[in-house]
N, C-alpha and C positions, 0 to 999 in steps of 0.2 A: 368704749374704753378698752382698750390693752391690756391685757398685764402680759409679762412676758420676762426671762433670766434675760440679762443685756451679757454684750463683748465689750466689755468696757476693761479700762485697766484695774486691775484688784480686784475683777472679781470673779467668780469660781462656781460657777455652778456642779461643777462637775465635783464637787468637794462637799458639796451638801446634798439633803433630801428636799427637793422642792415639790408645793402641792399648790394647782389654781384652781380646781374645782372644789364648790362650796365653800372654799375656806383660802387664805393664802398662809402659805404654811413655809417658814426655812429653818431646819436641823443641821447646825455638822454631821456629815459622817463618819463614823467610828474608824482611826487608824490611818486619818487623812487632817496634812496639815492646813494648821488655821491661823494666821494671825491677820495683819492689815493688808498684805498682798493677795492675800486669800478671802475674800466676802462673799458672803450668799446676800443676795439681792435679788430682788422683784420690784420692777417698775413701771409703774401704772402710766397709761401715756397719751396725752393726747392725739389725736390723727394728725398725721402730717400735712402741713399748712392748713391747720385749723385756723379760724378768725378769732377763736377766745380761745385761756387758758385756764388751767385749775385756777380757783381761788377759795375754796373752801373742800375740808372734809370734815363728816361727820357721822358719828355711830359706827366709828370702827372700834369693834370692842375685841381685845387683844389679852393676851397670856404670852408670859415670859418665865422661861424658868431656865437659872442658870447660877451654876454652883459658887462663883465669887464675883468681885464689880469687874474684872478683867473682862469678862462677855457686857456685850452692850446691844442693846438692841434701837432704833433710829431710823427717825422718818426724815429725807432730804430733799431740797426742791433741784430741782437741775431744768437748764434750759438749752436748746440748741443753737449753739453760737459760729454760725461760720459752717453748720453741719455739723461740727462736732458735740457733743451731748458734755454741758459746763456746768460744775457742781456753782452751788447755788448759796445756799447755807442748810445746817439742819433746824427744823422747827421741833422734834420731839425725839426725846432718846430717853432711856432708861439703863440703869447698872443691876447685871446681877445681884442675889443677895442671898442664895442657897436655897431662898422658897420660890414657891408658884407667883409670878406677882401676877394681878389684871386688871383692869378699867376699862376707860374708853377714852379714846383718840378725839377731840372735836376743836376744829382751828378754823372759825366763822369770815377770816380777815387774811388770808396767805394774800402774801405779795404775790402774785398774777406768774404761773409757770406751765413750763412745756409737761414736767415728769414730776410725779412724787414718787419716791423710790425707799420700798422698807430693806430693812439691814441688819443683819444678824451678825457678828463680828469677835472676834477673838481682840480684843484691845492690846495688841503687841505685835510692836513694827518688826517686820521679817529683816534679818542681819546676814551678815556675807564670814564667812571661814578666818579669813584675816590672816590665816596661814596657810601659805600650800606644804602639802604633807603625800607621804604614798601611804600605802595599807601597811595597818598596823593598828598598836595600840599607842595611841599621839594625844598628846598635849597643845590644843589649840590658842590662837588668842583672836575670838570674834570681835566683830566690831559693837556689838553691844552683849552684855550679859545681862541683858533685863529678861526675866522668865524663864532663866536655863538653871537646873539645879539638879541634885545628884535625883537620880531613877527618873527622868526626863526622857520620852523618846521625844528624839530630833528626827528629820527630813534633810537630807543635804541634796543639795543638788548637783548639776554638772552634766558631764557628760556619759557619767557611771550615776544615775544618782542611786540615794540606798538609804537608810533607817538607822541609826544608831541609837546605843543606849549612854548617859551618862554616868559614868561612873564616879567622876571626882571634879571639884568646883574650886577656885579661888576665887576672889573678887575681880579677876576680867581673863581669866582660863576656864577652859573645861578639857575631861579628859572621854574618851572613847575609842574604841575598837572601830576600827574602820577596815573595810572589806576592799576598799581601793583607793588609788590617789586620788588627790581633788588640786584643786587650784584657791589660791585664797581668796579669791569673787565671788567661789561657787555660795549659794544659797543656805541659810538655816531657816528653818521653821521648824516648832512647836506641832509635834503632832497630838490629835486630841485623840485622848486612849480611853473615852467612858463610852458608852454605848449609841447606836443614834438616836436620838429622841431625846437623851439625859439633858442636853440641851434645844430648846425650840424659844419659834416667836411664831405666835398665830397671830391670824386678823382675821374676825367676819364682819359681816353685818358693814362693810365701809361704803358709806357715799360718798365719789367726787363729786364736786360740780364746779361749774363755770361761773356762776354767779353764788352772790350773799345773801339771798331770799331763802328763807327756811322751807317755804312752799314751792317746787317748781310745776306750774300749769301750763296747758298749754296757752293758754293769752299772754303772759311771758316770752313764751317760745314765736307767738306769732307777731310780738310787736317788734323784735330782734326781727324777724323776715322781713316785716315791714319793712325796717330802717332799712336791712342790709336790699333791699330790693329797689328802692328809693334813690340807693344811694348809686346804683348800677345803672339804672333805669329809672330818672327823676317824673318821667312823663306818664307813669303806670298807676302810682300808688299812692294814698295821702297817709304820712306816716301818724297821725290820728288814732288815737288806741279806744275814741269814744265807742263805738262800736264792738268792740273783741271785749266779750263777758268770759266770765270765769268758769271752766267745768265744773272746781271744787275738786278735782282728783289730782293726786301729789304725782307725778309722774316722775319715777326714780330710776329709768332704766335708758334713755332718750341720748343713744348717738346720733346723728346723720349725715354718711358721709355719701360723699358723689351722688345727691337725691335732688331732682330739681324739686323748686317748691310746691308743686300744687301737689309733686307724692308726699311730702310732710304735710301738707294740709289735708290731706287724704288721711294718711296716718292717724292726725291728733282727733279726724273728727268720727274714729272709731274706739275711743274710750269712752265717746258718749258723758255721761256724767253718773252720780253716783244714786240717783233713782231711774226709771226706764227712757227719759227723754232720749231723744237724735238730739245730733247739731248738725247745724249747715255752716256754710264760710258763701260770701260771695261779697264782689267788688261791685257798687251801684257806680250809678250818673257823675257821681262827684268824688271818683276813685277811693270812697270809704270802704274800707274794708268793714265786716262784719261779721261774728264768730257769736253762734246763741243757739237755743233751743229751737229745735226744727218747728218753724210755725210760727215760734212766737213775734216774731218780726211784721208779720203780714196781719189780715183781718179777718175777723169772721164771717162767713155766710148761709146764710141757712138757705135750702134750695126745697120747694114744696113739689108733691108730687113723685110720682116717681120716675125719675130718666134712663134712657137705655142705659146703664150702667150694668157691662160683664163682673162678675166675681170670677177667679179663678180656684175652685173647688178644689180642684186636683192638687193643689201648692196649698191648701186650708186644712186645718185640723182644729178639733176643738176636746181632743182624748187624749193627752201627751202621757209618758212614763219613758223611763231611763231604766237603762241598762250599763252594769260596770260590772268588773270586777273588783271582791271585797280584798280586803289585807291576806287571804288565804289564798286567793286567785278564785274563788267560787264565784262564779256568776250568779248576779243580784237581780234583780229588777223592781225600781219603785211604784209607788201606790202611782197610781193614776192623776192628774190634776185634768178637774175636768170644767170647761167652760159653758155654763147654764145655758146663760142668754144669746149664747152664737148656736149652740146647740136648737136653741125652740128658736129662734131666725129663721137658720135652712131646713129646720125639723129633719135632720139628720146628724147624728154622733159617726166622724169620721177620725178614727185613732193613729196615731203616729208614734212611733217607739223610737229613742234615737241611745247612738251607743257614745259613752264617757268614757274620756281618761283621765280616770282618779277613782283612788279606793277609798275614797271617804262621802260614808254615806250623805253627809249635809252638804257637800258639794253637787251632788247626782241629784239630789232633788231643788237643788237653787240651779244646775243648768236645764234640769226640767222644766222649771217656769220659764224661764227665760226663753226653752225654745218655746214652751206655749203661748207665748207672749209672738214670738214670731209669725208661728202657723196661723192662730186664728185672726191676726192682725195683716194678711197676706194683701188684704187693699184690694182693691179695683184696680182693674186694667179698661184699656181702650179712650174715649173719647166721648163728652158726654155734651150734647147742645143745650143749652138754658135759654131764657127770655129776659129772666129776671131774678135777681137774689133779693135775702133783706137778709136787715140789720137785727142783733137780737132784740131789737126795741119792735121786732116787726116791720120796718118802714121800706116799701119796696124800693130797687133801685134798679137803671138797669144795666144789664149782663158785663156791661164792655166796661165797666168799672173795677170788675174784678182782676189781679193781679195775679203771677207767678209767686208763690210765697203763701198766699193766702191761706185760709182752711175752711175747704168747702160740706158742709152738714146737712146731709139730706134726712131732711124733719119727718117726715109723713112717709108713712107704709106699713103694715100688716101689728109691727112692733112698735112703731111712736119715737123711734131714737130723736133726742134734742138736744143732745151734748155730742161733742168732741169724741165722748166715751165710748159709743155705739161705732167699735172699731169697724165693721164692714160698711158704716155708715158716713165716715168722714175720713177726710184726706186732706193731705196739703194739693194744692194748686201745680202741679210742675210747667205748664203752659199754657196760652190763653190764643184761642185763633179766633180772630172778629174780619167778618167781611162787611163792610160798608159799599158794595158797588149799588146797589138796590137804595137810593136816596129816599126814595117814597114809605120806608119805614123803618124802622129800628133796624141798627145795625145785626144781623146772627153772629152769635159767637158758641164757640164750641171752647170749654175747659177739657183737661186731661191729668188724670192723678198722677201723682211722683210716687216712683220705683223707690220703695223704703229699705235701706239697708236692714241686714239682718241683726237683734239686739245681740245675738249668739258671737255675734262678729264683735263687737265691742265687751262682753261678757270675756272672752278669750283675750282680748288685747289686755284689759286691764289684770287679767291674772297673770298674763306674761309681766306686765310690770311691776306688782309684786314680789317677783321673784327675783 
């Protein structure tokens, strides 16, 4: 999403104090005129030639403070018609009232738009001289006297423009000192003479989205790929959602523009979920798509014996600790988290330090785990030939049964691992090579473990989205 001041007619950036970091923020400026020719606006926007539009926002909690109902503050939808950017209607506005007003902004049901556009405003329509006059002290007759009153500073405009003060009012004159001629087209505005800030409109905390689901996941995001892939490409994809499970992670921050789809399906399957699992994605035989926890899809095997199977030591640690700097900038360093049973495995403690950014200490120790969760879980490499797997009922089977996907558990060795858990000891399946030339006995097959993304790498993503 955008936000960004627009050129649009009436509105004025340059007349107020705007702010998009952390907050979106529009003030008048002090000594600078305001009424409806003159708007501070911020408009939130979709990418151009997106396929959806807003339809909901929610949790934008907002403050207004402004001295009478004449300031208005207004949320508007606008759409791009022809290229030009078409007001729309407004769905929320609020009037001055001389205090701080706040709440929150939440509209579950917006009619479907390009822009949602906040508005800070002086409620009084800018008028014209109505009299041409030279310099002097002149008695005018604008074309409205709504908001003009004696100790008023005015704005005229023209081609001298300049500032004057009102001195004297009837019901459709006003009198002022004027420092040059003007013409009676020339401009009036209302200039605001309190200070900047005296008047604002904040917003934080705002979600757009596209859709009306209170939760946006990625099995959402992927069954919209699906369709929109389907729909390009009828002969690729079954638009089928049986397959695409739920992360459980609310992802709040999710553009994606010019990205072909497998980098979003990249993307989504680095937030992982919200205990340590992977996910995978992949399209089988019957163009099912499929989005779940890495493994769970495929079978178990348990493999007896021990097979050449490399560890990579070098890329393994089982002695992790963090390093940050605290809220002072003092360098920190946490306690150790250290892993017993990979430890008495290779019966060697190999330590790894890594360094954070963040000064909060319960942060530096949750990406601590997380990298230990990495290092000692570093997997096997290489290529490893079997005969035979079983089932956890025991029941042997043979080798060329086993699939890509699968999770292979080598039982027996020094330590006994027989679960899933004994991280150097099990893996998912990434390949499966079976040679059947030799008819006179069981086919050889050779399995090879999958390259496990790093959890640090989904650890990181989902703090990005957070924010």
């Amino acid at each position: 999403m955008s936000v960004s001041t627009i050129q649009l007619s009436g509105r004025d950036a340059e007349r107020y104090s705007i702010e998009t970091d952390q907050r979106l923020y529009i003030a008048p400026s002090g000594g600078d005129a305001c009424d409806l020719a003159h708007i501070g606006s911020l408009m939130c926007s979709i990418p151009d030639s997106s396929r959806r539009q807003w339809t909901s926002i929610e949790g934008a909690a907002y403050k207004f403070l402004a001295p009478n109902s004449t300031w208005v503050a207004s949320l508007s939808r606008y759409n791009y018609v022809g290229g030009a950017l078409t007001f729309q209607s407004t769905v929320w506005s609020l009037n001055g009232n001389g205090a701080l007003q706040s709440g929150t902004i939440a509209i579950s049901n917006l009619t479907p738009c390009d822009v949602l556009m906040f508005n800070c405003y002086l409620n009084q329509a800018a008028t014209t001289l109505g009299t041409g006059i030279v310099a002097g002290t002149r008695t005018v007759t604008p074309a409205s006297m709504t908001g003009i009153a004696v100790g008023n500073k005015l704005a005229i405009g023209g081609t001298n423009p300049e500032e004057v003060t009102v001195t004297a009012t009837t019901g459709t004159t006003f009198t002022a000192v004027f420092q040059y001629a003007h013409l009676a087209a020339d401009s009036v505005s209302r200039v605001w003479e309190g200070e900047t800030g005296d008047v604002y409109l904040e917003v934080t905390g705002q979600r757009l989205k596209t859709t009306t689901t209170g939760t946006v996941d990625a099995r959402e995001i992927l069954i919209d790929l699906a369709a929109h892939i389907a729909t390009e490409n009828p002969d690729w994809v079954n638009t089928s959602s049986a397959g695409l499970q739920s992360q459980g992670v609310d992802l709040r921050n999710e553009v994606y523009e010019d990205m072909r789809h497998l980098a979003i399906v990249q993307h989504l399957l680095l937030y992982g979920d919200s205990s340590t699992r992977r996910w995978e994605f992949a399209i089988w035989e019957d163009l099912q798509a499929y989005f779940r926890p890495r493994g769970t899809g495929g079978r178990q095997w348990f493999i007896y014996g021990m097979p050449p199977l490399e560890r990579d030591l070098e890329q393994s640690a089982n002695a992790v600790y963090a390093i940050y700097a605290d809220a002072a900038g003092t360098t920190r360093r946490t306690a150790p988290t250290i892993n017993t049973a990979d430890r008495q495995q290779i019966n060697l403690r190999r330590d790894l330090a890594i360094t954070v950014d963040t000064d909060q200490p319960a942060t530096a120790l949750a990406m601590r785990d997380v990298a230990a969760a990495d290092a000692v879980d570093s997997g096997a490499y290489g290529s490893m030939p079997i005969d035979y797997v079983y089932t956890p009922q025991g029941v042997a089977m043979p080798a060329y049964i086993v699939r890509p996907g699968d999770t292979a558990i080598i039982s027996a060795g020094p330590f006994g691992f027989s679960t899933a858990s004994g991280k150097g000891r099990a893996f998912v399946i990434a390949s499966v090579s079976v040679d059947a030339s030799d008819r006179s006995k069981l086919p050889s097959v050779s399995i090879s473990p999958d390259a496990r993304s790093p959890r640090m790498a989904s650890y990181q993503a989902r703090r990005e989205n957070l924010k």
